[in-house]
N, C-alpha and C positions, 0 to 999 in steps of 0.2 A: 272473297269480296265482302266487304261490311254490308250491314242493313240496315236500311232506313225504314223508320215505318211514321207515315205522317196522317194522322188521324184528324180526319175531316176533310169534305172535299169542295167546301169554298172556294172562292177566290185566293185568299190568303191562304190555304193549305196549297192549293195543284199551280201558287206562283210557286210555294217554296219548295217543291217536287220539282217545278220546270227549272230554280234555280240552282237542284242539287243535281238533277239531269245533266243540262247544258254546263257544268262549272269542272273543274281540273277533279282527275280520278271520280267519278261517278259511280256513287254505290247501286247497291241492289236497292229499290226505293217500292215499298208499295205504300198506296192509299188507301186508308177504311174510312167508307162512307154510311154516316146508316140510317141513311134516308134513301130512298129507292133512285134519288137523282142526285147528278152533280150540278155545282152553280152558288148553293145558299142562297142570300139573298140576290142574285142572278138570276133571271126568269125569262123564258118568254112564252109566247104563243100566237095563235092566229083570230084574230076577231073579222069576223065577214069576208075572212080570206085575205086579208091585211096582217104583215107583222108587227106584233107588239110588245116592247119589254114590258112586264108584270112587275117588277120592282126596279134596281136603278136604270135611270136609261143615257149616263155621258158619263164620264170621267173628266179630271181635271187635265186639259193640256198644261199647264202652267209646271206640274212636275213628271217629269219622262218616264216615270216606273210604268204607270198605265200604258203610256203609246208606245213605247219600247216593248212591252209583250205583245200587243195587239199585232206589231210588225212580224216581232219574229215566231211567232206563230201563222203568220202569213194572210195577215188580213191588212196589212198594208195599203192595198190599194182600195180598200173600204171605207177606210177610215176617213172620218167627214167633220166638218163644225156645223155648228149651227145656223142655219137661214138667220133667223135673229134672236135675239138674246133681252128684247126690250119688255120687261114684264113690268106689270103696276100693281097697285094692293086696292085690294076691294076695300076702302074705307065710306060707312055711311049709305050714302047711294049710287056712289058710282065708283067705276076701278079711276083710280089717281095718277100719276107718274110716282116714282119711286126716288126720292132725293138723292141726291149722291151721299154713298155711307161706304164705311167699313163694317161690313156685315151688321148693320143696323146701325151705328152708331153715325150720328151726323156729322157733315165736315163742313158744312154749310146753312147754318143756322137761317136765313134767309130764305131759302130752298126748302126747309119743313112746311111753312104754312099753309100750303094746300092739303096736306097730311095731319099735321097737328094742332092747326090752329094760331091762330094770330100771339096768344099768351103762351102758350105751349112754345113758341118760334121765339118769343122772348125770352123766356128763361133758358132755351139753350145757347143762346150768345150769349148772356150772362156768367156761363158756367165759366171761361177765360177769367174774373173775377177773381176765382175760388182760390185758396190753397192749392201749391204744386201738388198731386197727385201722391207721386214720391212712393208707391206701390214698394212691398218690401214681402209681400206674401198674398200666393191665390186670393180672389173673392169670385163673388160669382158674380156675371159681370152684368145680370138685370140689376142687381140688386145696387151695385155702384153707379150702372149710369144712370139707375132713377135717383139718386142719390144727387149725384152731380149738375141735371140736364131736365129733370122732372120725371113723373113714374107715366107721360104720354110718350116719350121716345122706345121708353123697356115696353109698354103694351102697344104700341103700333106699330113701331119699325123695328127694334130687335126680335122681337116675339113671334114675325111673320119671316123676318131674312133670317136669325139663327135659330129660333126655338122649332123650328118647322126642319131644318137638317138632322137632328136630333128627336122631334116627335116630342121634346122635353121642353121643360117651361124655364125661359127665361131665366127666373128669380134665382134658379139654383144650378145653370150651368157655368162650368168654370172658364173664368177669362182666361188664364194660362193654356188652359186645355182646346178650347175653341179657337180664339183671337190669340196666340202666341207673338206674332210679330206685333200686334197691339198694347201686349201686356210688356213686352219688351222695353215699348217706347215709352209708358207711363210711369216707368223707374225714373225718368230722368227730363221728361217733359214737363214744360211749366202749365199745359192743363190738358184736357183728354179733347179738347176740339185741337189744339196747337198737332196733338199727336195723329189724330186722322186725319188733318189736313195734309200733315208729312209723308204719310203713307199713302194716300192720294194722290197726292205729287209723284210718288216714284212708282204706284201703277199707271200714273199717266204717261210715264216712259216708255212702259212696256204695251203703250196703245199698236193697237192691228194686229196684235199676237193674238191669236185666242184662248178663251178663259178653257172655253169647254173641249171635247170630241166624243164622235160618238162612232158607230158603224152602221153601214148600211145594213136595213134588215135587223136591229136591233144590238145593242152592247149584250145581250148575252148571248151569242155568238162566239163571242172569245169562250165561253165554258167547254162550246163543242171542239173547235178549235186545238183549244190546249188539251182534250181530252184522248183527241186523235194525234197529237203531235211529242204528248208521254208515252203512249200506246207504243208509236214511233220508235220510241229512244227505251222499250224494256223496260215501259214502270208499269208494275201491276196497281191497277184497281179493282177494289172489291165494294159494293153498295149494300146499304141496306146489314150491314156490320157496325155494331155501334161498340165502341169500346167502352168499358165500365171501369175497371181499374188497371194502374200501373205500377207497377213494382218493381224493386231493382235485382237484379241476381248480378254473380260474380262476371259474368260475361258483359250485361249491360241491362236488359230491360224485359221484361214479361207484360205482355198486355192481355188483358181479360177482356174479350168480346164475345158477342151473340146471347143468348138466352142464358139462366140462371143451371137451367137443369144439365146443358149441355156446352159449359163453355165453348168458345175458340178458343185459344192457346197459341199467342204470335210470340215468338222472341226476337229482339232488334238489337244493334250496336247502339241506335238512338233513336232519341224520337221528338216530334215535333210536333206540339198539339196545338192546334189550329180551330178551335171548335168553339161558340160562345161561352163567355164564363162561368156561369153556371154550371153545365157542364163539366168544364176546363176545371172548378173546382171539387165537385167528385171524384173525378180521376186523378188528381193530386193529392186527395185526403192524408191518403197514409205518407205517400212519396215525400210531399214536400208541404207540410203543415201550414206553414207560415204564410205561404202562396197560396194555398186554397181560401185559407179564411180571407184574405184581400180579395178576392174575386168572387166572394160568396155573397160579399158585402155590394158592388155592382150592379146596381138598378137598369131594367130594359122596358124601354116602352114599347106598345102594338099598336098599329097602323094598320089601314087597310088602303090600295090604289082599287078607284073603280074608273074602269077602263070605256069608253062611250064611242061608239060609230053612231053621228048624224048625216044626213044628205048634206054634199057643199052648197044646193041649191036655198036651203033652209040655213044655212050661217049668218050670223050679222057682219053686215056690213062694218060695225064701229068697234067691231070686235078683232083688234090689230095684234102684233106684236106676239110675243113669246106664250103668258099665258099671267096669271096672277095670282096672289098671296093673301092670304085672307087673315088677317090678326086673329087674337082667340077673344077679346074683348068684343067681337062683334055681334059672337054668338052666333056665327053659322054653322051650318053641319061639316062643310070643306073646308078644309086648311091652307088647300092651294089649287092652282089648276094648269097643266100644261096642253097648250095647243098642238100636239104632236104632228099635226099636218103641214102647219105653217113652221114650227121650230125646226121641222128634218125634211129635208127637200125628198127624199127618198120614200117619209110616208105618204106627203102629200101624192107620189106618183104613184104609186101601191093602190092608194085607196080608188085612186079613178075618181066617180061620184059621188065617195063614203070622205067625210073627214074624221081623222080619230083624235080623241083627247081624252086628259084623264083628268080626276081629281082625287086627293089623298085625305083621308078622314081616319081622324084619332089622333091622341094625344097623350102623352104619362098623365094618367088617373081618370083616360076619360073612355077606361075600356068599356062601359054599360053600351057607349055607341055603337062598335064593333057587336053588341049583343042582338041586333038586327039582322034581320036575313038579308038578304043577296038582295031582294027584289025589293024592299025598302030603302036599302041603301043608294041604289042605282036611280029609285024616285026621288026620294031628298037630292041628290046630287045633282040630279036632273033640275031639280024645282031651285035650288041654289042659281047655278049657270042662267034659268031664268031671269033672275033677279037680276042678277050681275051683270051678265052682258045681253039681254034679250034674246037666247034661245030660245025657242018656241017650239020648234019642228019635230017629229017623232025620234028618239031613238029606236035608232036599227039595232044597233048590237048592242049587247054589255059583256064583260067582265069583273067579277068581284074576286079580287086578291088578299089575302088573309094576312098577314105579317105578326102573329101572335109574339113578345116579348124578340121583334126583330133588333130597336136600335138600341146600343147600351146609351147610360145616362154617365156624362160626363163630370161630377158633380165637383165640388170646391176640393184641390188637394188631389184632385184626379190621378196628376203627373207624377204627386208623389206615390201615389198607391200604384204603381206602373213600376216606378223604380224599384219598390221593395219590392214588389212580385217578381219583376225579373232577377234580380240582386238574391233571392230566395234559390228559385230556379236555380240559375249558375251555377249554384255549389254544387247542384249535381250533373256529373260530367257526360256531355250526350243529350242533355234536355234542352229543348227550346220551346217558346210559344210565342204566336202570333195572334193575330187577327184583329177586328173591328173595335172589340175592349180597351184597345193599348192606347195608340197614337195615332189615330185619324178613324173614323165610321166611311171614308170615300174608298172608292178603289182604289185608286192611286197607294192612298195610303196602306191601305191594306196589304197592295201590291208587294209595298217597300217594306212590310211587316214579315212577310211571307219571305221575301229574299234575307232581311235582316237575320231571322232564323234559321236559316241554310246556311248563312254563311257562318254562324256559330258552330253549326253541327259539322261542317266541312273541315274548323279547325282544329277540332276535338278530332273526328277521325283522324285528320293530318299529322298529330300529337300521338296517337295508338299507332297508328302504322309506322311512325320515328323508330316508336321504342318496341316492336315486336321483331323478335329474332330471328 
């Protein structure tokens, strides 16, 4: 039987183990993990005896990879949407309504001025004026719709809906890479409001579907999940095994894991590296040059979620809706804040008399933040939420989450440094990579990253066993 060896145990490694699991002729598959747990950025835990995801906590319904594994791992009947979905942005002195956009970008010029101001709302009608767009190559796409719409849309509304997915700042993430169906429509659109309003229109088709899902008890749940349901199907996992280099032998593949003094010594038919880039480019050094230096090159920003149980008695009453987004031009310490009680019908019943919520702090460049202790951070956060929505009531519980160098940065040309990385890769027969680096930081995406991988290494076996005698 061939071997697989899928190094890292992510989301996007243990989909692409569950995808060479469940998929035609199933090799020998193990997982090396080498961090003492699986998940990545997958988390959870208990605050006041309440469950709480520690980092993401939904998935995209809108593409199937996510709820398609959440099922067939048998969480099926867990899987839930959101209570609501109506979040606003802390601009000024009070949280706002959030205009209609495509991920920041306006479709409704009229609809910013409560948000950007009466001049600010002028110059983005204006922008239909401009030169057709006529896009021929990546930009990043603060930098063009301040360009186009004024530099109040890139610092209040992209900055808070895209720069905050990423942790990275507007001016330098790439429109192709983020906004793709965006950057699609401004090759050929005669201006960038004509194009979100287009796209607009055909999510408005897709009204009462839902954007998000999540699980009761928390989205990482699926880690355990899928962890017991390879176990299942005869895939070994090993944790707390960190692979260092890979190298090729006549056979297929040698990986070098554990400590210097005493390697491991694995040999595989293939392998599929699933681990953040950094990383992913050490272990390529020798193997695949070309691919190493592209993902050497890959910028990651760090983040922290600090997680809050108040009494529901002590809630504001004005304090409605999903939760809010906080621009970086405001100069607060939170970036965002989710109402975890009211957005998931499941916390609110968990918590009984506790409400829980979180807020995310940190930014690409603004790691000195995260240089505060736990018990600062949870006071600013606290003293924020104050401000914001009139909290006042003691925090019961906290949690403070770490996310050192978690999300990658997407930057201009992103897609093409993806393509040459993989296009490098390929030549070597048996290798694949995945994960949050490539093409999407969501699950979903990663999801689809983790099968995309599988299904290369399934064809490469498929090709060896043709021609072996």
């Amino acid at each position: 039987m061939s071997r697989v060896v899928v190094v890292g145990g992510g989301i996007s490694g243990l989909a692409a183990a569950h995808a060479l699991a469940t998929g035609p002729n199933p090799p020998q598959i193990t997982v090396l993990e080498g961090s003492p747990r699986l998940g990545g950025k997958l988390a959870g835990a208990e605050l006041e005896g309440v469950p709480v995801d520690l980092g993401a906590e939904s998935v995209l319904a809108r593409r199937p990879e996510a709820v398609d594994l959440i099922r067939a791992v048998g969480l099926g009947d867990d899987l839930v949407h959101p209570a609501t979905t109506s979040a606003g942005l802390w601009v000024g002195d009070r949280i706002r309504a959030i205009p209609p956009t495509i991920m920041g970008v306006p479709v409704d010029p009229a609809a910013t001025v409560d948000v950007l101001g009466p001049a600010a709302a002028d110059a983005v009608a204006r922008e239909a004026e401009l030169p057709a767009p006529a896009l021929t190559e990546d930009v990043a796409i603060g930098r063009f719709v301040a360009d186009r719409m004024g530099s109040a849309v890139t610092d209040k509304l992209i900055d808070p809906l895209l720069g905050g997915v990423y942790a990275g700042k507007a001016e330098e993430i790439s429109l192709a890479a983020a906004v793709p169906e965006l950057y699609a429509k401004l090759r050929t659109a005669p201006s960038l409001l004509a194009a979100t309003a287009e796209l607009r229109e055909a999510g408005q088709r897709r009204a009462g579907q839902p954007v998000f899902a999540g699980v009761v008890g928390g989205i990482n749940r699926i880690i355990e999940a899928l962890e017991k349901d390879l176990t299942a199907r005869g895939v070994e996992i090993r944790r707390k095994l960190a692979v260092r280099r890979i190298t090729r032998t006549p056979a297929g593949y040698a990986l070098e894991a554990g400590p210097v003094p005493a390697p491991t010594l694995i040999e595989a038919d293939a392998v599929i590296i699933a681990v953040p880039a950094t990383p992913a480019a050490r272990m390529l050094a020798d193997l695949v040059p070309a691919a190493s230096a592209e993902l050497a090159s890959i910028e990651y920003a760090s983040m922290a979620i600090v997680t809050l149980a108040v009494r529901k008695q002590d809630w504001p009453a004005g304090a409605t809706g999903s939760g809010f987004l906080v621009p970086s031009v405001e100069g607060r310490t939170i970036k965002a804040s989710t109402y975890s009680h009211a957005k998931w019908e499941w916390s609110g019943e968990a918590g009984g008399e506790l409400a829980v919520l979180r807020a995310s702090v940190g930014r690409l460049g603004e790691e000195y933040v995260l240089q505060r202790s736990d018990e600062e951070l949870v006071a600013l956060a606290a003293a924020d939420l104050g401000r914001a929505i009139g909290l006042q009531g003691p925090v019961v519980g906290s949690l403070v989450t770490r996310w050192g160098g978690g999300l990658p940065q997407y930057a201009v040309g992103h897609l093409d440094r993806v393509d040459r990385v993989e296009a490098a890769v390929a030549a070597e027969p048996g290798l694949a990579v995945c994960g949050a680096a490539y093409r999407g930081v969501g699950i979903a995406a990663c999801v689809a990253s983790g099968g995309k991988a599988a299904t290369r290494v399934q064809a490469h076996l498929a090709t060896v066993g043709t021609m072996a005698p």
